[in-house]
N, C-alpha and C positions, 0 to 999 in steps of 0.2 A: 811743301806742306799744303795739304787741300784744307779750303777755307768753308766754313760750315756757314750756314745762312738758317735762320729761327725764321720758325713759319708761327701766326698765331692766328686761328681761326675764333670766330663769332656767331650765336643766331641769335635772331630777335626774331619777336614771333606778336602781331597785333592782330586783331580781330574786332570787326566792329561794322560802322554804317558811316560813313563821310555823305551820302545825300540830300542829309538837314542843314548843311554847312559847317562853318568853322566853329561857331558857336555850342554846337551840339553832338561834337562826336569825344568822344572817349581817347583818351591819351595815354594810359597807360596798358602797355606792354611789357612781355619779358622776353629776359638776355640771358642766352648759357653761352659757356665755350669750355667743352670739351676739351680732353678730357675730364678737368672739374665736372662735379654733376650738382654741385650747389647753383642752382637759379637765382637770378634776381629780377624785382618786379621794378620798373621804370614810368616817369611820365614827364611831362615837360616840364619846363623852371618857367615859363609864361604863367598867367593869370588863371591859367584853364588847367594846370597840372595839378595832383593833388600832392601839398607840401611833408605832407608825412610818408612819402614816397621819395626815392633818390632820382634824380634826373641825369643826362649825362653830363653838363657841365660840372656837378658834384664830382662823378667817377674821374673825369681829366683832372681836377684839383687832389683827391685822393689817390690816383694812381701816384702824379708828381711827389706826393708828401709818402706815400710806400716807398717810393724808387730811392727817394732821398733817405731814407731811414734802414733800409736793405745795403743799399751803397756804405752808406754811415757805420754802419754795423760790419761788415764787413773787412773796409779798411782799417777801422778801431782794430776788432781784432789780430789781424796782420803785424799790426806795430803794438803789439802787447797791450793798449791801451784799456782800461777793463772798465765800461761802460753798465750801469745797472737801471738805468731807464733812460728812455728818449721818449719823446709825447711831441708833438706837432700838433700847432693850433693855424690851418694854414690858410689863405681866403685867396679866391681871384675877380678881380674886377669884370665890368663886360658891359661898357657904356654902349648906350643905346642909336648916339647919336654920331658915332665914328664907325664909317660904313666900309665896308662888310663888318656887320654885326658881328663881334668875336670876343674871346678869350684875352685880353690885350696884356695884364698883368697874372702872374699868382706869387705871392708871397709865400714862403713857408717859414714858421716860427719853433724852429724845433728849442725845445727844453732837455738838456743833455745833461746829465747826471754823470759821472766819472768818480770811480775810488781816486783817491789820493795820489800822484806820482806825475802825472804831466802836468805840462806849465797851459794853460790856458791858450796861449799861442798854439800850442801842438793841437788839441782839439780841433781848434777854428780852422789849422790849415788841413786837418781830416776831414771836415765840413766840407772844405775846396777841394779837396782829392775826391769825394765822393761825388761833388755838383757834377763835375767834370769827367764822372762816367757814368752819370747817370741815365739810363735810356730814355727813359720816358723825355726829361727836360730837354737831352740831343734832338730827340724827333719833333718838339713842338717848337713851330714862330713864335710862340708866346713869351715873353720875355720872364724868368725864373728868379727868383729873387731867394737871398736866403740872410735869416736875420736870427741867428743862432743865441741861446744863454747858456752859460757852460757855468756849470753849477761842481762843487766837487764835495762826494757825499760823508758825513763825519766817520773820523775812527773810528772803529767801537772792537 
């Protein structure tokens, strides 16, 4: 059986003056990757980014908490589980003074809503079947954490 390999392509696109220094050049930039043709606008999570704008360390936190919720979704469905909301409120750490500056933790706190019929166990071990294929958390050092509430939603 021939084995398939996922290619994912990226551009970023900046424009500006770095000659005044660090102090004075402009940080935000945008990111496509085709074929989506939705853009996003970017700048840094330093003191110099502007915070009403997404930076990348946001998108690595957001990717992991999509990947984990796609996965999630997924496996539920497979095992008949019939899931009516999931929400992820997820954070990741990135101490300044543990060098190479990086990514060190993210948590994700998914809120998982379920009709009636599984035992709570079963959820949590769907949680784990999904951590456990999920791509994005496989490709990162950053240690993933996952701290689920399984909620089950009334009769009616």
């Amino acid at each position: 059986m021939a084995s398939t390999t996922h290619r994912y392509t990226a551009r970023t696109h900046w424009t500006g003056e770095t000659g005044l220094g660090w102090d004075h050049y402009e940080r935000t930039h945008e990111a496509e990757a085709a074929p989506a043709t939705q853009k996003l606008t970017l700048t840094t999570g330093e003191s110099k980014g502007d915070p009403s704008q997404l930076n990348p360390e946001q998108l690595v936190v957001m990717a992991a908490s999509s990947c984990q919720l796609l996965w999630f979704l997924h496996v539920a469905s497979k095992a008949r589980v019939e899931v009516i909301e999931y929400e992820d409120d997820a954070d990741a750490e990135m101490p300044e003074d543990d060098r190479p500056v990086r990514l060190t933790r993210i948590t994700l706190r998914p809120r998982i809503v379920v009709k009636p019929g599984p035992t709570e166990e079963r959820v949590r071990h769907l949680v784990d079947v999904a951590h456990e294929e999920c791509y994005i958390a496989n490709s990162l050092k950053t240690e993933v954490l996952i701290e689920p509430t399984v909620e089950f939603a009334s009769v009616q």
